[in-house]
ROMIFI-514852 format. One record per residue: x, y, z of N, C-alpha, C, CB in turn; residue in one letter; chain. Coordinates in steps of 0.001 Angstrom, whole numbers. Glycine has a CB too. Layout:
N
R     n_u     n_v     n_w    ca_u    ca_v    ca_w     c_u     c_v     c_w    cb_u    cb_v    cb_w residuo cadena
R       X       Y       Z       X       Y       Z       X       Y       Z       X       Y       Z       A      A
...
% end
This chain:
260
R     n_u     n_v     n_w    ca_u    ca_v    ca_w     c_u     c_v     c_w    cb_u    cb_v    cb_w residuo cadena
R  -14350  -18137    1743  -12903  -18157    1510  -12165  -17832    2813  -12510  -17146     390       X      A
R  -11063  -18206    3247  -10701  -18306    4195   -9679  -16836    4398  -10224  -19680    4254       X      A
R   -9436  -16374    5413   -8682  -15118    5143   -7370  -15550    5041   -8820  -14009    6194       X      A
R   -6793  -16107    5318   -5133  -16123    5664   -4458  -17109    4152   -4768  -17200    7626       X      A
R   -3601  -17005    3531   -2926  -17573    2228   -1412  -18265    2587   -2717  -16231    1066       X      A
R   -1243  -18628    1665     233  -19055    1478     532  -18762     158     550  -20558    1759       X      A
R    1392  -17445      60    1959  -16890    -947    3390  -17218   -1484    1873  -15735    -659       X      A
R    3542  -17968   -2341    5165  -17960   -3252    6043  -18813   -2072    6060  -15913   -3597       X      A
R    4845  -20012   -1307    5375  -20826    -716    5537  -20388     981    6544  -21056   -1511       X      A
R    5159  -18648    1239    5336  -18607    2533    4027  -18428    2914    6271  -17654    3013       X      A
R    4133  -18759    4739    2923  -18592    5385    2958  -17336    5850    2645  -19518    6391       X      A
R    3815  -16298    6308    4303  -15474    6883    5345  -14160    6049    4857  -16302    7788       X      A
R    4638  -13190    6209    5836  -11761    5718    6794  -11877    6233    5603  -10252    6039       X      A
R    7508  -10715    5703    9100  -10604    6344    8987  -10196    7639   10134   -9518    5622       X      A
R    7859   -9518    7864    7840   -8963    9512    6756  -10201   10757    6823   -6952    9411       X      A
R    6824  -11394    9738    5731  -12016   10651    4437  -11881   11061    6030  -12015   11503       X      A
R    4110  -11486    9741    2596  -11389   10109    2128  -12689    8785    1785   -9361    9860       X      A
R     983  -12945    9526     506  -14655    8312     -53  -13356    6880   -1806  -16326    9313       X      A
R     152  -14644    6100    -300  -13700    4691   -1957  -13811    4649     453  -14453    2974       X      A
R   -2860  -12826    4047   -4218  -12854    3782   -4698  -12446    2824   -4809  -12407    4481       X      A
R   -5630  -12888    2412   -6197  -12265    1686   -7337  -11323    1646   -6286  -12889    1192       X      A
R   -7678  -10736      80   -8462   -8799     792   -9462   -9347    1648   -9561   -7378    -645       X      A
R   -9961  -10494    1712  -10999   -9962    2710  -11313  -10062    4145  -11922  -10290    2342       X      A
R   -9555  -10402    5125   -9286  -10102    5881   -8930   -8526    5934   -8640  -10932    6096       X      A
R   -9250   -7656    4646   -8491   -6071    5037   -9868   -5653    4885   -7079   -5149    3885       X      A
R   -9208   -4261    5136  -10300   -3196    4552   -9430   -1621    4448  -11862   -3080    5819       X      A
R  -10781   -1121    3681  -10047     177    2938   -9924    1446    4262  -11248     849    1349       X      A
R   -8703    2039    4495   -8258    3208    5654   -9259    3741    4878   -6576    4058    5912       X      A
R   -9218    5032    5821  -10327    6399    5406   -8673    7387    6125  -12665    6578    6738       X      A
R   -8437    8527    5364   -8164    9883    6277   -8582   10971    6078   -7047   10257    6400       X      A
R   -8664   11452    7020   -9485   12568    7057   -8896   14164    6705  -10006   12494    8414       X      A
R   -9846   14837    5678   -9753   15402    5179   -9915   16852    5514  -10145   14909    4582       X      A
R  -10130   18180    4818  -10385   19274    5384  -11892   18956    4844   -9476   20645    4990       X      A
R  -12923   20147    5703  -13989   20082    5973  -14852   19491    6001  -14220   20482    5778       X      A
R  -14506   18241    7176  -15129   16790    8017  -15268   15928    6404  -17194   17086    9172       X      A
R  -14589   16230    5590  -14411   15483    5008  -13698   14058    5014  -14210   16070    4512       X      A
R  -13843   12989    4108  -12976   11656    4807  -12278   11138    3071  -14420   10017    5862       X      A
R  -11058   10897    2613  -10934   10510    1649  -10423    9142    1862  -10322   11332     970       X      A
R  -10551    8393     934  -10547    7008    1090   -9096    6553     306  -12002    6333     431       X      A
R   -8255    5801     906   -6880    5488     477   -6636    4267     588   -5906    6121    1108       X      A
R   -5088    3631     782   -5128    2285     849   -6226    1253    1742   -3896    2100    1241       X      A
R   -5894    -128     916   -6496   -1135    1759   -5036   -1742    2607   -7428   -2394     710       X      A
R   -5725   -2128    4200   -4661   -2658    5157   -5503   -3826    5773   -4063   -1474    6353       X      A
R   -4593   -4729    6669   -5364   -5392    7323   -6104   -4815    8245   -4826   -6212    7740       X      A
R   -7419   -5792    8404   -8443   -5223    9214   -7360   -5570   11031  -10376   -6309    8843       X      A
R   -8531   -4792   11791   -8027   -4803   13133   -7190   -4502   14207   -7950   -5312   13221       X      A
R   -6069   -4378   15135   -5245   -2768   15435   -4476   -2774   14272   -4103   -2544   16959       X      A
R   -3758   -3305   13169   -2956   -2998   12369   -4025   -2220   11433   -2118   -4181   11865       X      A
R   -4730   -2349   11254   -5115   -1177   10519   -5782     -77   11161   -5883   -1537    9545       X      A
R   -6076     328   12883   -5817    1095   13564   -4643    2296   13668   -5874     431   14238       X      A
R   -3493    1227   13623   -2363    1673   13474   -1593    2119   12169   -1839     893   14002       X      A
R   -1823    1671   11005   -1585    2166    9724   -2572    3534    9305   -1816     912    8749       X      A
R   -3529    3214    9674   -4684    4663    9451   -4067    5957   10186   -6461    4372   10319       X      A
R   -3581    5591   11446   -3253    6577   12162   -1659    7257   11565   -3301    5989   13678       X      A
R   -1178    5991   10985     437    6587   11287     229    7013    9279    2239    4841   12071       X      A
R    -770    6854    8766    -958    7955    7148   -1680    8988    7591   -1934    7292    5640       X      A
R   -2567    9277    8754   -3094   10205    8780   -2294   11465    9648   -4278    9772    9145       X      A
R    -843   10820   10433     -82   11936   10662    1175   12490    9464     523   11572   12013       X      A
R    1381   11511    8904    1968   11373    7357    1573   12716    6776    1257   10014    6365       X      A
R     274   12481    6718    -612   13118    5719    -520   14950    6388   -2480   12196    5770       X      A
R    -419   14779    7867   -1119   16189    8473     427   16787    8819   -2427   15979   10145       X      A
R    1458   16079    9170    2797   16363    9558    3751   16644    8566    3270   15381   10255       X      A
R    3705   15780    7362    4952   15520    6627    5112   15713    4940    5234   14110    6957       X      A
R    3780   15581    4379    3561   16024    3003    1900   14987    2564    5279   15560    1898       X      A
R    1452   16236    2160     167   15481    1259     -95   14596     492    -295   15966     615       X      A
R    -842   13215    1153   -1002   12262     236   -1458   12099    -582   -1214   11640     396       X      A
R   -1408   11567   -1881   -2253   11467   -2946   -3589   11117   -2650   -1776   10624   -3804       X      A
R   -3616   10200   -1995   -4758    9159   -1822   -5963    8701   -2512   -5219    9395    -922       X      A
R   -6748    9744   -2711   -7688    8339   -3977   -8216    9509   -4634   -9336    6878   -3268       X      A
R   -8082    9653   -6281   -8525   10291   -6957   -9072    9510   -8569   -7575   11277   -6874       X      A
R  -10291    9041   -8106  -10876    8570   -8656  -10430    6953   -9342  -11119    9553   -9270       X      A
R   -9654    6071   -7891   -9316    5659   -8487   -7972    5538   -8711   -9863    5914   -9004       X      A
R   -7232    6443   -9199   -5648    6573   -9676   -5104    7407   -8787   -5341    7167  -11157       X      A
R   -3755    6687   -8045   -3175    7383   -7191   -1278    6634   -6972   -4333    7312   -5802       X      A
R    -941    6895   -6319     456    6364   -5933     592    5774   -4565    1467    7464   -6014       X      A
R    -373    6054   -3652    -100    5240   -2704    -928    3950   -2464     -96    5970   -1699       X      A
R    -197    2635   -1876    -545    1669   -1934    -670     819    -370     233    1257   -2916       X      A
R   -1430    -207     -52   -1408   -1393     511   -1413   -2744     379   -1927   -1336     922       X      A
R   -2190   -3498     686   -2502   -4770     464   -2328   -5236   -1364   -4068   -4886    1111       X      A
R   -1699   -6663   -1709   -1386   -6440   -2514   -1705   -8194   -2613    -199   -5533   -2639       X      A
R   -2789   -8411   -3957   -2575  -10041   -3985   -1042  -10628   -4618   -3874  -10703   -5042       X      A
R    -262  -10318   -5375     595  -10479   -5716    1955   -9481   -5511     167  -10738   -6646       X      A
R    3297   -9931   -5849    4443   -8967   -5618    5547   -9742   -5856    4527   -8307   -4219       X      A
R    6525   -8733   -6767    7718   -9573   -6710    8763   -9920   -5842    8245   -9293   -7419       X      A
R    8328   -9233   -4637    9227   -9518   -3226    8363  -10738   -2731    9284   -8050   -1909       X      A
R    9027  -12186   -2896    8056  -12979   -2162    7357  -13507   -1010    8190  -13496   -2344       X      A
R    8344  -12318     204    7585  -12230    1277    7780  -10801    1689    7920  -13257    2306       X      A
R    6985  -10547     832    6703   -8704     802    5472   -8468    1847    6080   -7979   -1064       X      A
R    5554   -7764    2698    4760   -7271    3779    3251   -7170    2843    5458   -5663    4512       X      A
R    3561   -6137    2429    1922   -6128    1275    1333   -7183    1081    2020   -5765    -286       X      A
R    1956   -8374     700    1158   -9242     992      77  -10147    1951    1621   -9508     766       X      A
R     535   -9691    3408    -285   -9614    4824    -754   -8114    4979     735  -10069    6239       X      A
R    -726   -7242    3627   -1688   -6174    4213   -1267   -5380    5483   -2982   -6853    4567       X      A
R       5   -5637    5420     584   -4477    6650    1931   -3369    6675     962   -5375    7872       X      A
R    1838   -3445    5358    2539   -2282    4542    1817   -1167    3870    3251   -2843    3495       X      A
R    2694       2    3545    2113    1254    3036    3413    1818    2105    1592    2360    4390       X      A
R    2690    2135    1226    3766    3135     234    3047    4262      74    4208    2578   -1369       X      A
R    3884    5170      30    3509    6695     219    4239    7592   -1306    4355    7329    1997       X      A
R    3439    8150   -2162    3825    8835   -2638    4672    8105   -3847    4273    9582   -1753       X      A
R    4779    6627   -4407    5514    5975   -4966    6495    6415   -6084    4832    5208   -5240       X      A
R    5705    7399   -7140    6523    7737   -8085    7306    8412   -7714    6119    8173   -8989       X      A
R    7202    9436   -6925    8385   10238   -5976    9462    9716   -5677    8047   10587   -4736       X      A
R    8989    8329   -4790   10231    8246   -4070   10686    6538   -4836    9935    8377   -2032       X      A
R   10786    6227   -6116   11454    5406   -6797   12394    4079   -5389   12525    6579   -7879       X      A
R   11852    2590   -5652   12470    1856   -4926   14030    2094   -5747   11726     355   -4823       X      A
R   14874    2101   -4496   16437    1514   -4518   17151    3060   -4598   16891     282   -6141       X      A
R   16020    4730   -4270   16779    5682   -4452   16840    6176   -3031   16339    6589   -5508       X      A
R   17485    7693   -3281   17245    8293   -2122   17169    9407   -2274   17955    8105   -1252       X      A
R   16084    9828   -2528   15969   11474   -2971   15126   12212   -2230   15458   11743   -4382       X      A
R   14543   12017   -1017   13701   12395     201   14350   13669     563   13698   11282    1466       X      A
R   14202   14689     779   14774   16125    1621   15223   15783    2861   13652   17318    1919       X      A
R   15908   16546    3120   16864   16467    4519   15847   16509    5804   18051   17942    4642       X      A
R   15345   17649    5429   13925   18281    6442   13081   17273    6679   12893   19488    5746       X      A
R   12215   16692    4997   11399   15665    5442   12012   14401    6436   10872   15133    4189       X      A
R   12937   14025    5991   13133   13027    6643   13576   13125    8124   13902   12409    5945       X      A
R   13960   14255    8446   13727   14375    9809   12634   14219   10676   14002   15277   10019       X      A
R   11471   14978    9789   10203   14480   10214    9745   13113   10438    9455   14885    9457       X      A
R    9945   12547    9671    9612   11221    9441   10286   10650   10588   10021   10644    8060       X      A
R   11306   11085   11252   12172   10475   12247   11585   10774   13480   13594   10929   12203       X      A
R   10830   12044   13656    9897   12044   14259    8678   11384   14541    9793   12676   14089       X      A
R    8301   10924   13824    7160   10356   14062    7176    9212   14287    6419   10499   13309       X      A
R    8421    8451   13820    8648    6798   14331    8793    7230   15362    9819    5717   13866       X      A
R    9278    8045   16333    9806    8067   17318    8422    7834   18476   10707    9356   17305       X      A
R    7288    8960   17688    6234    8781   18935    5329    7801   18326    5349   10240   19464       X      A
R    5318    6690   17559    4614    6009   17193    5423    4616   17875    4344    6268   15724       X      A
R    7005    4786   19024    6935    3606   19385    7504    2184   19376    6282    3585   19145       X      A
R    8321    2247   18107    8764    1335   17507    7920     947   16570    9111     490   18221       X      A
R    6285     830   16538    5314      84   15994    5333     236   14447    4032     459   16600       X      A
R    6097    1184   13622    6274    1298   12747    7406    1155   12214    5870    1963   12629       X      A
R    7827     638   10903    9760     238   10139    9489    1086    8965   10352   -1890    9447       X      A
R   10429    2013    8726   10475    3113    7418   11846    2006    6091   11454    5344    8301       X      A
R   11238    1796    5558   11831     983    4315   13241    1859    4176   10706    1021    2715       X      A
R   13468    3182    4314   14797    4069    3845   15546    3397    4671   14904    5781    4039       X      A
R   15428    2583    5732   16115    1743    6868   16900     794    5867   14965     858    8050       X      A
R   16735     124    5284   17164   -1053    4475   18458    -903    3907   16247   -1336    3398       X      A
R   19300   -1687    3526   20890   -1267    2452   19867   -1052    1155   22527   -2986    2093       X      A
R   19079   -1461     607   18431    -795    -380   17760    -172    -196   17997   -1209   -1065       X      A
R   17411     900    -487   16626    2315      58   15011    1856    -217   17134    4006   -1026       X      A
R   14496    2450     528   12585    1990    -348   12047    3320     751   11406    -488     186       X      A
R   12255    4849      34   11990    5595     833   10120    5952     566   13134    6738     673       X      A
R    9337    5252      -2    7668    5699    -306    7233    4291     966    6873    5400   -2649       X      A
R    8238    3535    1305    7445    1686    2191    7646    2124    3554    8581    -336    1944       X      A
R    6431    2026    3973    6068    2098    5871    5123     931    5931    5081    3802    6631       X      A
R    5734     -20    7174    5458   -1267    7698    5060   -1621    8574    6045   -1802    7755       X      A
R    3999   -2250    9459    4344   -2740   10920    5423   -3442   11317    3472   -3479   11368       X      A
R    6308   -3159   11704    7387   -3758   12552    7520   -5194   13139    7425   -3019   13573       X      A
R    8633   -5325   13292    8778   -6588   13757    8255   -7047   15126   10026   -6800   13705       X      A
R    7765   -8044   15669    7060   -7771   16892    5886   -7358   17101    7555   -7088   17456       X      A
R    4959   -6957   16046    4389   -6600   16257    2726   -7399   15889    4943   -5638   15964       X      A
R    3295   -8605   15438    2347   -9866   15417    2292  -10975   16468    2625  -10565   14265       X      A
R    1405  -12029   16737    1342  -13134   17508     444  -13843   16990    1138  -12955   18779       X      A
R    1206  -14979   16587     696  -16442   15779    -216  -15866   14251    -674  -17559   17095       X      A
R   -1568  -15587   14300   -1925  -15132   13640   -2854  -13715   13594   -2159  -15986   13339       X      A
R   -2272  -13531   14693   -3054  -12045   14990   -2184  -11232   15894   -4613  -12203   15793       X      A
R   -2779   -9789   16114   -1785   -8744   16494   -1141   -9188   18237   -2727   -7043   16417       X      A
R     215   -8836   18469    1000   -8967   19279     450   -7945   20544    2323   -8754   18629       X      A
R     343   -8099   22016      23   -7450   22650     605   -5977   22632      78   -8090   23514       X      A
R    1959   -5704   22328    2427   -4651   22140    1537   -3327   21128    3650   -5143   21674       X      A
R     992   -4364   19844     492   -3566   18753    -713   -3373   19253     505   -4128   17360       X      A
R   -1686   -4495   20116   -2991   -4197   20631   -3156   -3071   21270   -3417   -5074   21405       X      A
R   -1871   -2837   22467   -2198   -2082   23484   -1519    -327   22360   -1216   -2790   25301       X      A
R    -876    -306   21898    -418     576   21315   -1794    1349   20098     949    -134   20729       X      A
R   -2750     507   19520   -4019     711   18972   -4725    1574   19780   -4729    -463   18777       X      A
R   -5343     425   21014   -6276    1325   22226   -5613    2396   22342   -6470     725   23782       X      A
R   -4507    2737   22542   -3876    4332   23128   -4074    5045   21904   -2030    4471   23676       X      A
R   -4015    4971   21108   -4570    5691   19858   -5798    6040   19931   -4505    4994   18706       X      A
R   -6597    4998   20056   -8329    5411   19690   -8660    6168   21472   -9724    3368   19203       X      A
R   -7998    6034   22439   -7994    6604   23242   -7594    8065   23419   -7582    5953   23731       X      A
R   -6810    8580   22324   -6442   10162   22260   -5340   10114   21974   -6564   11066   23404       X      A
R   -3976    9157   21923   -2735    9221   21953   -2233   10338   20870   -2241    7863   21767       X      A
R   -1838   11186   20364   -1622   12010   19313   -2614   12980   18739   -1281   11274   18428       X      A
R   -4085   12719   19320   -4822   13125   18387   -5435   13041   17119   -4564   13612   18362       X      A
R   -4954   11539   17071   -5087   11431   15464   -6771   10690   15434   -3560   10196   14615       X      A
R   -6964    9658   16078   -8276    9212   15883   -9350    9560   16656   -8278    8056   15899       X      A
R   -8878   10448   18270  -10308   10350   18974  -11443   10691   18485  -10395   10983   19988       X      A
R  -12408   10335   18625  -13644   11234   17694  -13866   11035   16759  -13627   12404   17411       X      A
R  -12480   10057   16230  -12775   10274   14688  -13526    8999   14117  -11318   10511   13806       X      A
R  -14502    8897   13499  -15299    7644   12844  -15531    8063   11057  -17090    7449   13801       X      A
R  -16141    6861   11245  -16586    7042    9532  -17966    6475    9253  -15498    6147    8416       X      A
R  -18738    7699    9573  -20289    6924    9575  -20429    6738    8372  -21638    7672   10121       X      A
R  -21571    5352    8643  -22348    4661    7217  -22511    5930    6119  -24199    3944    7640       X      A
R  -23184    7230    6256  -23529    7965    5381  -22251    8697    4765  -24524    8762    5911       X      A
R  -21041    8723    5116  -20518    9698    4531  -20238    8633    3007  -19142   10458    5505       X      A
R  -20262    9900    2314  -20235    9378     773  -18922    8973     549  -20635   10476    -373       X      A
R  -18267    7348    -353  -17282    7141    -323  -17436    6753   -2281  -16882    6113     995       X      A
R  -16328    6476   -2824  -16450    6823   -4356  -16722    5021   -4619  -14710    7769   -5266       X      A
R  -17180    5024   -5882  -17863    3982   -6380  -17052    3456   -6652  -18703    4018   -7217       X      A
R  -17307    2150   -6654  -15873    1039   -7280  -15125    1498   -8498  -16420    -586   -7845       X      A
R  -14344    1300   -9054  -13718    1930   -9953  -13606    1041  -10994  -12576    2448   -9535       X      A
R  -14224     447  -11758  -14177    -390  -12993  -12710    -490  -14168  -15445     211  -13773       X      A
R  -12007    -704  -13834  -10828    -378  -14796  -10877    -574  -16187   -9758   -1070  -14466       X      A
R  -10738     174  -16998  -10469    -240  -18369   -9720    -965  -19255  -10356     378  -18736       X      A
R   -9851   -1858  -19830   -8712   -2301  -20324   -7531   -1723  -21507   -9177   -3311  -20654       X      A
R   -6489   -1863  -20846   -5634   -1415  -21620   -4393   -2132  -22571   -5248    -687  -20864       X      A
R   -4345   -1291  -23127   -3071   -2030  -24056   -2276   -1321  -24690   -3433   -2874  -25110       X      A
R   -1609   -1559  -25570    -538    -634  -26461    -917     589  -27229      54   -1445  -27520       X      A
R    -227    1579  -26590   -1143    2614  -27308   -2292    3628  -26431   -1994    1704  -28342       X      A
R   -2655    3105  -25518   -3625    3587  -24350   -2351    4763  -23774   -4225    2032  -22975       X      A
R   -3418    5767  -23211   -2526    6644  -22688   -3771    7207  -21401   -1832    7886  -24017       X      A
R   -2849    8089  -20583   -3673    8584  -19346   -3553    8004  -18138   -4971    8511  -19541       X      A
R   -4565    8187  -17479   -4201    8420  -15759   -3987    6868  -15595   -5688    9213  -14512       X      A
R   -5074    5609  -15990   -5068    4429  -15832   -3955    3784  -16176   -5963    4004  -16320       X      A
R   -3003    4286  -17074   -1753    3939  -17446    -598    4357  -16201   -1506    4672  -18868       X      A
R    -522    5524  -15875     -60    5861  -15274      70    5335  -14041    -294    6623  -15433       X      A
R   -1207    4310  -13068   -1171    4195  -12403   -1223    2428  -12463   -1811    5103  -11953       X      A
R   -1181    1636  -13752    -600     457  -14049     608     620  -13804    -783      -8  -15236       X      A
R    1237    1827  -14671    3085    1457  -14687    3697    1821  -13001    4165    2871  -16132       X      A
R    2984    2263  -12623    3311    2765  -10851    3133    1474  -10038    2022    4089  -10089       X      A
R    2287     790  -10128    1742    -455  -10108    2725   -1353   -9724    1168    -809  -11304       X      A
R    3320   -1426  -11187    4022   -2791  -12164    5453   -2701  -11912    3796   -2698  -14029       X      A
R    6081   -1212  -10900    7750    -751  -10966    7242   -1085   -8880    8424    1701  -11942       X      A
R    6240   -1009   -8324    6374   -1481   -7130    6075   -3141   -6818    5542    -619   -6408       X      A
R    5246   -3537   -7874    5054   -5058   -7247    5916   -6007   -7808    3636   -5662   -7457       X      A
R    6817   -5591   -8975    7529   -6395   -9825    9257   -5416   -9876    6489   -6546  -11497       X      A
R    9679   -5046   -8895   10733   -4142   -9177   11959   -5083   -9523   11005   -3130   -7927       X      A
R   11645   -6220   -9447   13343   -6747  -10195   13269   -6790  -11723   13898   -8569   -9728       X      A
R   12140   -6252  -12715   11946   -6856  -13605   11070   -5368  -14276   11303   -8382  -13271       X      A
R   10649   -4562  -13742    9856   -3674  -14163   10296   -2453  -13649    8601   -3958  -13887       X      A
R   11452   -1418  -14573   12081    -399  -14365   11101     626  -15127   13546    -535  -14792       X      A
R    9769     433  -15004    9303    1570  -16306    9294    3200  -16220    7749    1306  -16654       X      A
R    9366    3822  -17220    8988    5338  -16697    7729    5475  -16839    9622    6540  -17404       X      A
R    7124    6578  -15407    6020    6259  -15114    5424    7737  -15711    5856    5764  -13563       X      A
R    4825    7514  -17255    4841    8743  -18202    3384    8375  -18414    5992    8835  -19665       X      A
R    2221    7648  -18252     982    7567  -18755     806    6634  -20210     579    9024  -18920       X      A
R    2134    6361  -21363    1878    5894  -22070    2323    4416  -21981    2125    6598  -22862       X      A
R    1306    3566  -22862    1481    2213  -22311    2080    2098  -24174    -250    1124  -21453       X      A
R    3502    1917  -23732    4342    1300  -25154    4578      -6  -25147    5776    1856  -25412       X      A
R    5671    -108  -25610    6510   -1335  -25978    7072   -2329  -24323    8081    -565  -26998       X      A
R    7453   -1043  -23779    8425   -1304  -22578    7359   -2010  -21368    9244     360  -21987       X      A
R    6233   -1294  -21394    5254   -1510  -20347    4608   -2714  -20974    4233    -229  -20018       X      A
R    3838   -2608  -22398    4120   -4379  -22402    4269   -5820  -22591    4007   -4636  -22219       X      A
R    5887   -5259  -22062    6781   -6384  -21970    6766   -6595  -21050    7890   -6428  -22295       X      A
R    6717   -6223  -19888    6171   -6262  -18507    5080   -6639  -18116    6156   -5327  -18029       X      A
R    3678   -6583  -18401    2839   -7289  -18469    2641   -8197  -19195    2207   -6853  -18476       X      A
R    3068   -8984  -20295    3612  -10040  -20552    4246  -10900  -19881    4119   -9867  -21177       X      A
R    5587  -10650  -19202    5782  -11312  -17569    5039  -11363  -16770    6553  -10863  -16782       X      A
R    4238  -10573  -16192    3444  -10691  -15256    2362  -12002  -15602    2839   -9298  -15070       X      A
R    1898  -11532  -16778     959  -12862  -17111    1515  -14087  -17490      68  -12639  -18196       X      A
R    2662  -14273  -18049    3354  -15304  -17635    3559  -16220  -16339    4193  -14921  -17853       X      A
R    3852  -15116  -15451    4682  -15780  -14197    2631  -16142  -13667    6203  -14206  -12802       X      A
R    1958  -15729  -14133     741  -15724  -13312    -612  -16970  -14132     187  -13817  -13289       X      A
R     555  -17621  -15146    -399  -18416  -16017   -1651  -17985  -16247    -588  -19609  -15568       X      A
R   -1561  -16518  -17260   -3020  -16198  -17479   -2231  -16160  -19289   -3941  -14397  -16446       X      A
R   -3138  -15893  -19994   -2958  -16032  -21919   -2367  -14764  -21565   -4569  -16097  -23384       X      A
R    -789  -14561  -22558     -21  -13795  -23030    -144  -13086  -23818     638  -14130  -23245       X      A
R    -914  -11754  -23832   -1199  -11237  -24978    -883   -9590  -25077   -2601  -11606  -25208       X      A
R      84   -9215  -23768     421   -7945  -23629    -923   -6758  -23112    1052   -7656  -25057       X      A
R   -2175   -7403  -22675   -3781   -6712  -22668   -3876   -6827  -21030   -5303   -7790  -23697       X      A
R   -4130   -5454  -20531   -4677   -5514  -19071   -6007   -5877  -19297   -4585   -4148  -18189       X      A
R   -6605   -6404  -19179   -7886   -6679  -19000   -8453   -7019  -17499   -8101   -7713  -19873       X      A
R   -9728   -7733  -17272  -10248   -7811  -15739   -8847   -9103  -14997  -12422   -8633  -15724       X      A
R   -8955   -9886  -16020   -7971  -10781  -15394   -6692  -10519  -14722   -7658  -11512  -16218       X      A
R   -5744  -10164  -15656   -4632   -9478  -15222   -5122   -8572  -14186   -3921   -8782  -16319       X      A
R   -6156   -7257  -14033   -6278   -5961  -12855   -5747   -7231  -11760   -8334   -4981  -12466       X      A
R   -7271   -8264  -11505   -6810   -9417  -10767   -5794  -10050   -9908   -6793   -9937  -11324       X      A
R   -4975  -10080  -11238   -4225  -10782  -10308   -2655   -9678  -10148   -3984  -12557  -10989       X      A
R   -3469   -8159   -9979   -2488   -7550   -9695   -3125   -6532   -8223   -1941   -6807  -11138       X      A
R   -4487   -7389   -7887   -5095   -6887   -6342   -6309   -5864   -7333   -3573   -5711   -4922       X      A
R   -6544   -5829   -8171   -7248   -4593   -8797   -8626   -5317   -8593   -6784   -4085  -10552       X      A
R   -9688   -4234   -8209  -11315   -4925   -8353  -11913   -4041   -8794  -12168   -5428   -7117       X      A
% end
């Protein structure tokens, strides 16, 4: 299969990077307390995901604790086979959402403090990074590679040389740092299927899901129970995605919502 797509008619994200698919990405690692490594979003492979690893793993050590992968169910996101923004960065795998249920697309409820931080850290990261709270619509959980920061179909010299200075010591965030073959990483996560009536973490992290990849259409509260409201929403989804309408997450639908 070829890595690169044409999604909802485009070849290219909003920031210019070509669209791909997962198996041009791969899954960040950040690193944890005691040489531990926890495993979080998938990004594109190569300096953009140099550069996304690095700029969650100062996220993570500077600005507030990421969820990142707990078994499976979490709030922060990357790479995304589908989305209702149709040239949504996620879709080239060079976006990040942080903390999603928190920070609700179209609000602004971030602390004064944090976001100073955060202003910090674009600052020594360069330009190489775009904070979504930038936008007339707020999207304060979306961190992006920037504009410029692609060429044709691969990374822009700016983002190359800005990578090497990273894995070179720039911040401290990666020197040294690897992820050998042995360290233990968690087993694929088999999803269950759900439907009306299902309750718990897997719900919870459908409707978190379904209010970031579908936000013109999917306002849900993100409470664990899968009712009426949630789906009616997956009902659209499988609609717009010509799979059988039957309101049921099953393997298909995870599918064609990036889930494996």
């Amino acid at each position: 299969m070829s890595q690169f797509r044409t999604a909802y008619g485009n070849t290219y994200s909003e920031n210019g990077w070509r669209m791909c698919n997962r198996e041009a990405c791969e899954r960040i690692y950040i690193p944890g307390a005691d040489n531990t490594f926890l495993a979080a979003m998938i990004v594109r492979s190569g300096p953009s995901e140099v550069v996304l690893r690095a700029w969650a793993t100062w996220y993570h050590r500077n600005v507030e604790r990421l969820d990142l992968y707990k078994a499976g169910v979490g709030d922060d996101w990357g790479w995304s086979a589908v989305n209702d923004v149709a040239n949504s960065n996620h879709l080239s795998g060079t976006a990040l959402d942080f903390n999603a249920v928190q920070y609700p697309w179209g609000s602004r409820t971030m602390p004064t403090a944090r976001k100073q931080k955060i202003r910090e850290g674009l600052n020594l990261f360069q330009d190489n990074i775009f904070w979504g709270a930038d936008w007339p619509r707020a999207d304060e959980m979306h961190y992006q590679l920037n504009r410029g920061t692609a060429s044709g179909d691969g990374a822009s010299n700016k983002l190359i040389a800005f990578a090497r200075d990273l894995n070179a010591g720039y911040l401290g965030l990666l020197a040294g740092v690897s992820v050998p073959p042995t360290i233990p990483t968690p087993a694929p996560v088999s999803r269950p299927t759900l439907r009306r009536g299902s309750t718990g973490g897997d719900v919870t992290y459908l409707q978190g899901l379904l209010n970031r990849m579908f936000a013109s259409y999917s306002k849900l509260i993100v409470d664990g129970d899968f009712g009426p409201a949630t789906e009616s929403v997956v009902r659209q989804v499988q609609s717009r995605s010509n799979l059988a309408v039957d309101g049921i997450v099953g393997p298909a639908t995870w599918r064609v919502l990036g889930v494996k």
